[in-house]
VEXGURO-194639 format. One line per field, with one value per residue (C-alpha): x, y, z. Coordinates in Angstrom, 1 decimal. Layout:
<nodes>
east <- [X / ...]
north <- [Y / ...]
up <- [Z / ...]
</nodes>
This chain:
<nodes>
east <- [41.6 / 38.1 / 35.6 / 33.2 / 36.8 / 36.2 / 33.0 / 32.2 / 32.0 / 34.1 / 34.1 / 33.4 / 37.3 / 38.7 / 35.9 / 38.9 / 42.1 / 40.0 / 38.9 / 42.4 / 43.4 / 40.7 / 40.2 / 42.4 / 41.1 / 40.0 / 36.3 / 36.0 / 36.7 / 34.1 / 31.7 / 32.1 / 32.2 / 29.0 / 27.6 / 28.9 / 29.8 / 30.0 / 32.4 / 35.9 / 38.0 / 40.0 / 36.7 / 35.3 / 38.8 / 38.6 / 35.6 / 36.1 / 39.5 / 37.2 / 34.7 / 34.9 / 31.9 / 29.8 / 27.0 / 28.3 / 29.8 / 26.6 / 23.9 / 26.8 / 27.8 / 26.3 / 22.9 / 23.5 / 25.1 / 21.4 / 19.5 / 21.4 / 21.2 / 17.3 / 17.5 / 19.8 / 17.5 / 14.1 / 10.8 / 11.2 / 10.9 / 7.9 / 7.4 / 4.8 / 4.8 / 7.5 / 5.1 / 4.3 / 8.3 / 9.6 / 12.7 / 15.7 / 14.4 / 16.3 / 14.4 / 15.2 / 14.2 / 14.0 / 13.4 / 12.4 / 15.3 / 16.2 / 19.3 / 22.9 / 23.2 / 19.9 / 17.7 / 19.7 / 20.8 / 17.2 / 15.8 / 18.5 / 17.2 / 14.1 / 14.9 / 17.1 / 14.2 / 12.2 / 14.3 / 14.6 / 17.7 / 19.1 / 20.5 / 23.7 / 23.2 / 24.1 / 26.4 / 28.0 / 31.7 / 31.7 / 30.4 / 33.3 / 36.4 / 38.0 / 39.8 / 37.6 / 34.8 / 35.4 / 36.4 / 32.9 / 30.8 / 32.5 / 32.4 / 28.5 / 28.1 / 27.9 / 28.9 / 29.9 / 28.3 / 30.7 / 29.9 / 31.9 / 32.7 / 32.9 / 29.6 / 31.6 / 32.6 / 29.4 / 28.0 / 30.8 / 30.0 / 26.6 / 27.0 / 28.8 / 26.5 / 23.9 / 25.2 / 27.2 / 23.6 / 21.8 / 24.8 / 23.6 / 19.9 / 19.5 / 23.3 / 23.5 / 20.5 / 21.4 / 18.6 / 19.9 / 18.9 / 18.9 / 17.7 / 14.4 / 17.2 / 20.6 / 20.8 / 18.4 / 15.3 / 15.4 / 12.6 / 10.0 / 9.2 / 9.7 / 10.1 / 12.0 / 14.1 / 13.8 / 17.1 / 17.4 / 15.4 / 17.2 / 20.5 / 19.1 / 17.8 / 20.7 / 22.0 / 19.0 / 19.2 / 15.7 / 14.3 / 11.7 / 12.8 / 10.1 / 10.0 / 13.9 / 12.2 / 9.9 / 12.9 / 14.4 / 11.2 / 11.0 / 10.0 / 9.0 / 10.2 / 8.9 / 11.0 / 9.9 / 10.9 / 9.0 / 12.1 / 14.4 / 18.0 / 19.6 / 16.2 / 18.5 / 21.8 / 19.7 / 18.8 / 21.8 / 21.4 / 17.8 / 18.2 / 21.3 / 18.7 / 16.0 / 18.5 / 19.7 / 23.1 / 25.4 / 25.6 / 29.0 / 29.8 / 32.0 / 34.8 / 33.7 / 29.8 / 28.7 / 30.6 / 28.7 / 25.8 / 26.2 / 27.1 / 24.0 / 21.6 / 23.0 / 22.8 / 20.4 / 16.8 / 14.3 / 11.4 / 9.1 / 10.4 / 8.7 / 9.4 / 7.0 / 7.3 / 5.1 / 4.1 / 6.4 / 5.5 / 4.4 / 0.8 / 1.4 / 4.2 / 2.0 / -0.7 / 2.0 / 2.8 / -1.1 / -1.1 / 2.1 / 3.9 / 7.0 / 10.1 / 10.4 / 7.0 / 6.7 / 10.1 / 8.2 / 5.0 / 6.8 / 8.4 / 5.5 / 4.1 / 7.0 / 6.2 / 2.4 / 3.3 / 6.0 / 3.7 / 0.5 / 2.8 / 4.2 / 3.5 / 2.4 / 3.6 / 2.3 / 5.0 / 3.9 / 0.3 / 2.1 / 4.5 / 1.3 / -1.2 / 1.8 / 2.9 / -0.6 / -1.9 / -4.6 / -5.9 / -7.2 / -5.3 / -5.8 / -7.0 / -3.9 / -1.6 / -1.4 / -0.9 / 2.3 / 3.5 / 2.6 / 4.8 / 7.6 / 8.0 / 7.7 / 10.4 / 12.1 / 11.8 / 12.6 / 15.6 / 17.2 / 16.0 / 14.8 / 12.2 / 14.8 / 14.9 / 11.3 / 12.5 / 14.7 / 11.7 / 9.6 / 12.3 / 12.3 / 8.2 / 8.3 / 10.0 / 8.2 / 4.6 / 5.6 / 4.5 / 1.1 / 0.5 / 1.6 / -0.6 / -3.8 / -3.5 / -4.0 / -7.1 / -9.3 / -9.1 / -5.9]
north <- [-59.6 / -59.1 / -61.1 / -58.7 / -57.0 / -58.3 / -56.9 / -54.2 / -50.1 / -48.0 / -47.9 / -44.2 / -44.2 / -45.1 / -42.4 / -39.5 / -41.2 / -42.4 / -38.9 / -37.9 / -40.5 / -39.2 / -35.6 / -34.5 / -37.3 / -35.3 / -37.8 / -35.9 / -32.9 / -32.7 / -34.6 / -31.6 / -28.8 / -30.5 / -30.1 / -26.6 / -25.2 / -21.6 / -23.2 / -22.6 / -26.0 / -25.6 / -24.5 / -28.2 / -30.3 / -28.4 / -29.7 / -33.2 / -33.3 / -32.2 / -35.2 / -38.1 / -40.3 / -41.8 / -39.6 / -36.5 / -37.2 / -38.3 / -35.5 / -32.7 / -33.9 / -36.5 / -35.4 / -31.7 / -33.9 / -35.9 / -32.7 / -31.1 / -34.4 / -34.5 / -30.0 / -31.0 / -34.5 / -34.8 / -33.1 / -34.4 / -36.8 / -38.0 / -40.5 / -42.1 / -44.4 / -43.3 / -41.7 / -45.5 / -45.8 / -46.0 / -43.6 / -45.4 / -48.5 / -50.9 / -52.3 / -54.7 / -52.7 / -55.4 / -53.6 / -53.9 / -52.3 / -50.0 / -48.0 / -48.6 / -46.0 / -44.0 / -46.7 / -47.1 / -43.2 / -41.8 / -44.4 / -42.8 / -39.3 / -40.3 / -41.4 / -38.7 / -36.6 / -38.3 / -38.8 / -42.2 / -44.8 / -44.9 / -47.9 / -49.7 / -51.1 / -54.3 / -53.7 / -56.0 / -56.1 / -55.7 / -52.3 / -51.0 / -52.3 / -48.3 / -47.8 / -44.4 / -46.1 / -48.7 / -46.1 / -43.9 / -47.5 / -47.7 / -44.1 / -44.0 / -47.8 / -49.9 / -53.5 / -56.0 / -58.7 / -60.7 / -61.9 / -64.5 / -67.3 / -70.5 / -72.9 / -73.5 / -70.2 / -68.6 / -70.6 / -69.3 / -65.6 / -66.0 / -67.2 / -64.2 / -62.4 / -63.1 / -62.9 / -59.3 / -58.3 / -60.1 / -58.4 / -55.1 / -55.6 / -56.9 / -55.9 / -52.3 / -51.4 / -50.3 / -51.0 / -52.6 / -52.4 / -55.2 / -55.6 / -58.0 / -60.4 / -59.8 / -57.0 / -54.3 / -55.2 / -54.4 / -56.0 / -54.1 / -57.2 / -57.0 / -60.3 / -61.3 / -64.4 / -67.1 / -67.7 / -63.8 / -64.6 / -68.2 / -66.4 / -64.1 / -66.9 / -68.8 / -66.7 / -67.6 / -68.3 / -69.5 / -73.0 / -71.4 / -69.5 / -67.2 / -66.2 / -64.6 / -63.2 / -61.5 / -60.6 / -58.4 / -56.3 / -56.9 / -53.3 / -53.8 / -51.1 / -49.7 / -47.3 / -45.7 / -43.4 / -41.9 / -41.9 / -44.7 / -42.9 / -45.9 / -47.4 / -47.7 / -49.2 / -52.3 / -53.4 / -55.3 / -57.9 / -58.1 / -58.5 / -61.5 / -63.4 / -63.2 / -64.8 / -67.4 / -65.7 / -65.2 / -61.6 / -60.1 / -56.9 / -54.3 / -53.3 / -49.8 / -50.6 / -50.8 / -47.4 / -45.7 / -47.1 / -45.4 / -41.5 / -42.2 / -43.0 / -40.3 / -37.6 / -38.7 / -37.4 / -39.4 / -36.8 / -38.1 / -40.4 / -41.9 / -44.2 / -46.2 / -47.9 / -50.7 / -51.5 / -54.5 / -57.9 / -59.3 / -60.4 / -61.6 / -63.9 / -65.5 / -66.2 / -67.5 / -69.9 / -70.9 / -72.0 / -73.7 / -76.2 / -76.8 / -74.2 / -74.0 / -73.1 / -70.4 / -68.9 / -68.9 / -67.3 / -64.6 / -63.8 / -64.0 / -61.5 / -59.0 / -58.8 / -57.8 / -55.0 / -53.8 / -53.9 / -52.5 / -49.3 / -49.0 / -45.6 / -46.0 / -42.8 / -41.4 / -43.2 / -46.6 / -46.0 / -44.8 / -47.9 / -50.4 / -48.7 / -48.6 / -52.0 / -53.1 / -50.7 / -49.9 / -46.4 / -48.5 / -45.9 / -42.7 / -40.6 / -41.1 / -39.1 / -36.1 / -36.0 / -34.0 / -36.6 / -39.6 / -36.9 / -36.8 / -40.8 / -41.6 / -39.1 / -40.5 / -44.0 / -43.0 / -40.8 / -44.2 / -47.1 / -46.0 / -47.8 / -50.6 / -52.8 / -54.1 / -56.6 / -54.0 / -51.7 / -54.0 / -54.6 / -50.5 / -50.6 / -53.8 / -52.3 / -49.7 / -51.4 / -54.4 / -52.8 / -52.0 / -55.6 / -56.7 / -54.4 / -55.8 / -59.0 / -57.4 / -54.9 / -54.3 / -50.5 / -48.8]
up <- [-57.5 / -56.0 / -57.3 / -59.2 / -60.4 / -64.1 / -64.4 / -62.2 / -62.5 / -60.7 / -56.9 / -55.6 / -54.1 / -57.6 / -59.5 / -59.0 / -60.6 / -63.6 / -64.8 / -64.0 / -66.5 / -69.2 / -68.6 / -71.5 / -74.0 / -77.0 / -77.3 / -73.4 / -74.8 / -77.6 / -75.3 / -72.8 / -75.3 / -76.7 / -72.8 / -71.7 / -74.9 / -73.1 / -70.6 / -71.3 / -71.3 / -68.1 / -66.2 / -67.0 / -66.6 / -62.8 / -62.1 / -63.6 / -61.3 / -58.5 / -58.9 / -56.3 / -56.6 / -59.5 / -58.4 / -59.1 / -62.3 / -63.4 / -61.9 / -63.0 / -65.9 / -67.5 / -66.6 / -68.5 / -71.9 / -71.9 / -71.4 / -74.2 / -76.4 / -76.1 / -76.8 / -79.9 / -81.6 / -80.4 / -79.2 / -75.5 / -73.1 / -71.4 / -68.4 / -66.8 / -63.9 / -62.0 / -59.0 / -57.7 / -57.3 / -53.6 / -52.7 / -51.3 / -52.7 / -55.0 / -58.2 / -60.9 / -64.5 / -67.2 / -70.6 / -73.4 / -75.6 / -78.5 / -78.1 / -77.0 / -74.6 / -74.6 / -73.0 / -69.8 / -69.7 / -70.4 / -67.6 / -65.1 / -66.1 / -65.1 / -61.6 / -61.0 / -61.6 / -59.2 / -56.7 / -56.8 / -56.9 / -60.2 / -61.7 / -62.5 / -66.0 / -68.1 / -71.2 / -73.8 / -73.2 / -77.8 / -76.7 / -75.0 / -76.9 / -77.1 / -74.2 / -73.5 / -73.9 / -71.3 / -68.9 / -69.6 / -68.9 / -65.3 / -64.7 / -65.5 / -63.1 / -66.3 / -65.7 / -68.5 / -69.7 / -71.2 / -75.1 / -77.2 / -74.6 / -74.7 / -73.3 / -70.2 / -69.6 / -70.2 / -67.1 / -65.0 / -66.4 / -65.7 / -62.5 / -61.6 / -63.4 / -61.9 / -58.0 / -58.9 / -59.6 / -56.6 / -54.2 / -56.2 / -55.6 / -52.1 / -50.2 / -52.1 / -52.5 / -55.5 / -58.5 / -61.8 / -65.2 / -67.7 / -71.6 / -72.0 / -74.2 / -76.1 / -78.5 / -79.2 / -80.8 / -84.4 / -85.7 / -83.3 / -81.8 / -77.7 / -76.2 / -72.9 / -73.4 / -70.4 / -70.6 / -69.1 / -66.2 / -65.7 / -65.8 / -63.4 / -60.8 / -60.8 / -57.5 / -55.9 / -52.0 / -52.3 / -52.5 / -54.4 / -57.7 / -57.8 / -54.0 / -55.4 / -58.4 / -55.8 / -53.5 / -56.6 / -56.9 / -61.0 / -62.9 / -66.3 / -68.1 / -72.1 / -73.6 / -77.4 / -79.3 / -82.5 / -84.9 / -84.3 / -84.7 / -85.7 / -88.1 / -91.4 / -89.4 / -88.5 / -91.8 / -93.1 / -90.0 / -90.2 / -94.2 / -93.5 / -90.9 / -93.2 / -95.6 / -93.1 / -93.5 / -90.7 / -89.9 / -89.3 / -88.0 / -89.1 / -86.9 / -85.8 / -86.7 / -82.1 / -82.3 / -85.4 / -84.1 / -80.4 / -82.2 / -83.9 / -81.8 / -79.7 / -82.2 / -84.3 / -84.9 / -82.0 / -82.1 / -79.3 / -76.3 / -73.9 / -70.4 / -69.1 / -65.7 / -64.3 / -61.6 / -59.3 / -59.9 / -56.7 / -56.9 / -60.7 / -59.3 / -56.8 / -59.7 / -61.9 / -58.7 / -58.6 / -62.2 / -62.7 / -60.8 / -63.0 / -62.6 / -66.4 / -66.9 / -64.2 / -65.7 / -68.9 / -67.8 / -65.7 / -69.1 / -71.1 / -68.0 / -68.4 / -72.2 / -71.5 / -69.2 / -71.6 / -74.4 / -73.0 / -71.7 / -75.1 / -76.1 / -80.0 / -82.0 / -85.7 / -87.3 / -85.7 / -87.2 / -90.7 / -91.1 / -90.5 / -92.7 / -95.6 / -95.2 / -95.3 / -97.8 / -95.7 / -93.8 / -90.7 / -88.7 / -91.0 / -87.9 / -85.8 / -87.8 / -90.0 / -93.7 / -93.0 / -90.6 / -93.1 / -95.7 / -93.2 / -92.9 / -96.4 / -97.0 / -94.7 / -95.8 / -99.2 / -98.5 / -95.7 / -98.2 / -101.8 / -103.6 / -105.4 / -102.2 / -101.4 / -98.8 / -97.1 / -97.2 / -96.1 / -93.0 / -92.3 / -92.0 / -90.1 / -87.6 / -87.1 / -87.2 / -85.2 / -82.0 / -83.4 / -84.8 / -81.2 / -79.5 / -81.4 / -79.9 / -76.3 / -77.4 / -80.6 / -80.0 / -80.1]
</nodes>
C-alpha cells in the first residue's frame, strides 16, 4: 500500500474500472437522468464506460449535473476575481464554508470556466460512509480527512495530511481546496481556525513556516449564497451548543443534508477570489517574531479577505434589521423580498421557538454584523 492510498482520489489509470463498478448503481442513474434527462440510459452508461481520466468525468459529466442544479434551485452564479488567476498554476483555496458539496463543486465550475487548474478538495471521511458516495468523492479528486481518531492518531493523520497536500501543491501542480475550520459554518460567523494552518505547515521543508505558507500560494476564497439550502437543518446543533449539550447526529442526517443543499432553493450565489498572500505574509513577518503569532495573524488575514469579498444579499440585510428591530438597512431590499424571508422563516421555524428563531436570523445577519467592524458603510 502506497502511502497516500488511505486518503487519496482516484488515479487517472484506475478512473475506468471504478465507473465500471458504478455505472448501473440506481443513485447514478437518477443523478444522470437528473443531468441528460433527454438521454436514453444506455447512451450515458456508453459514455461513462468510455471515460478514462478524472477530467473528463468531471467537464462531461459532472460539469452538465452543476449547470442543471443551479437551472433547477437558484438565480445564478456570479464570480469575481478569478481574472488575476495564473493558468497552469497550482493554488491553495482556503474557504470560508457553507455547503457539503456545493462549495468545492461551484469553486471548480468556476475554474473550469476560466481555464484555470481546478482543485482536489478536503472532505470528512463521516461524509462518505455509502459505498457510492465514497466512490463519487474519488471520482470527482476528493481526499479524506479522517474524523474520530484518537489524539495520537490525529497527529499521524495530519501529518499525512498535510504532505499528501504539499506533494499536491508543489510536485502536481495540482491546486487544493480546504474549509477555513471543521464543519460548515452555521452560525454565519467565518473564522479560519490556526490549528488549519498549523496542520497545514507541519510538511514544511522550510526553516521558516511562513516562507512554506508563501510557497503554497494561499487564495482566500468567499463563497455565499442568498438562501441557505440547508438554513433549518442547522438548527438542532446550533440550539444543543447554545445549551452546552453534546450534539449528536442522526445516522443519515450528512446524507439529507447533501440532497438538500443540492436541490434546495439558493437564489443568488456568488465566488469571490482574492488575491495570493505574498506581500501580507512578509508584513505578518515584520510584525511578529513568534511562530504562533504569525500563524495567528495569517489567520486573522485570511478572515479579512474572506469577509471583505463576502457578497451581502437582501436576505442578509432582512435577517439583521428583524433581529434588531430596526430599518437601518430598509433601502437594500424590497418589501416583497422582506415578504419572501419572513415567510420563509415562518414556514422553516414558526413563531413558538424564539431562540431557534433567533438562531435562523443569526445566521443570516452574522455576516453583516461582521462586515461593520471592517467599514461604516455597507
Amino acid at each position: 500500500m502506497q502511502r497516500f492510498d488511505a486518503i487519496r482520489p482516484f488515479y487517472d489509470s484506475e478512473i475506468n474500472e471504478a465507473l465500471h463498478d458504478v455505472v448501473n448503481h440506481p443513485m447514478m442513474k437518477t443523478m444522470m437522468n437528473f443531468t441528460f434527462p433527454e438521454v436514453e440510459d444506455e447512451v450515458w452508461k456508453e459514455q461513462l464506460k468510455k471515460t478514462h481520466s478524472i477530467r473528463d468525468f468531471q467537464c462531461n459529466f459532472i460539469y452538465n449535473t452543476i449547470q442543471k442544479v443551479l437551472e433547477k434551485s437558484s438565480e445564478g452564479l456570479t464570480t469575481s476575481g478569478f481574472e488575476k488567476l495564473e493558468p497552469n498554476t497550482s493554488y491553495l483555496f482556503i474557504s470560508n464554508h457553507r455547503d457539503i458539496l456545493l462549495d468545492t463543486t461551484l469553486l471548480n465550475v468556476c475554474l473550469f470556466e476560466h481555464g484555470l487548474v481546478m482543485t482536489a478538495s478536503a472532505i470528512g471521511d463521516n461524509l462518505v460512509k455509502k459505498a457510492f458516495l465514497a466512490t463519487l468523492a474519488k471520482l470527482n479528486r476528493n481526499f479524506l480527512v479522517l474524523r474520530g481518531l484518537t489524539p495520537r492518531e490525529m497527529l499521524q493523520s495530519s501529518k499525512l495530511l498535510s504532505e499528501y497536500m504539499g506533494q499536491l501543491l508543489l510536485r502536481e501542480n495540482r491546486s487544493v481546496w480546504i474549509a477555513q475550520r471543521e464543519g460548515r459554518t452555521k452560525d454565519g460567523n467565518d473564522e479560519t481556525n490556526p490549528g488549519v494552518l498549523k496542520m497545514i505547515g507541519m510538511a514544511s521543508d522550510e526553516t521558516d513556516l511562513m516562507n512554506y505558507f508563501k510557497k503554497l500560494k494561499i487564495v482566500p476564497v468567499s463563497i455565499s449564497y442568498e438562501y441557505d439550502p440547508t438554513d433549518v437543518l442547522k438548527m438542532p446543533q446550533l440550539m444543543a451548543e447554545a445549551n452546552n449539550e453534546v450534539y449528536v447526529k442522526d445516522k443519515n442526517e450528512d446524507f439529507m443534508t447533501i440532497l438538500s443543499g443540492i436541490m434546495g432553493t439558493k437564489k443568488r450565489i456568488h465566488i469571490s477570489v482574492g488575491d495570493v498572500l505574498d506581500t501580507e505574509i512578509d508584513q505578518i513577518v515584520a510584525e511578529n517574531d513568534n511562530a504562533n503569532k504569525q500563524v495567528q495573524a495569517l489567520a486573522q488575514t485570511i478572515d479579512d479577505v474572506i469577509l471583505k469579498n463576502y457578497q451581502l444579499w437582501p436576505t442578509n440585510f432582512i435577517a439583521y434589521d428583524i433581529l434588531n428591530e430596526t430599518d437601518r438597512f430598509a433601502d437594500k431590499y424590497k418589501e416583497s423580498e422582506k415578504s419572501l424571508f419572513e415567510r420563509r422563516l415562518e414556514m422553516r421555524i414558526g413563531s413558538d421557538n424564539p431562540v431557534t428563531r433567533q438562531g435562523f436570523l443569526a445566521m443570516y445577519a452574522n455576516p453583516v454584523v461582521n462586515k461593520l467592524k471592517y467599514q461604516d458603510v455597507i
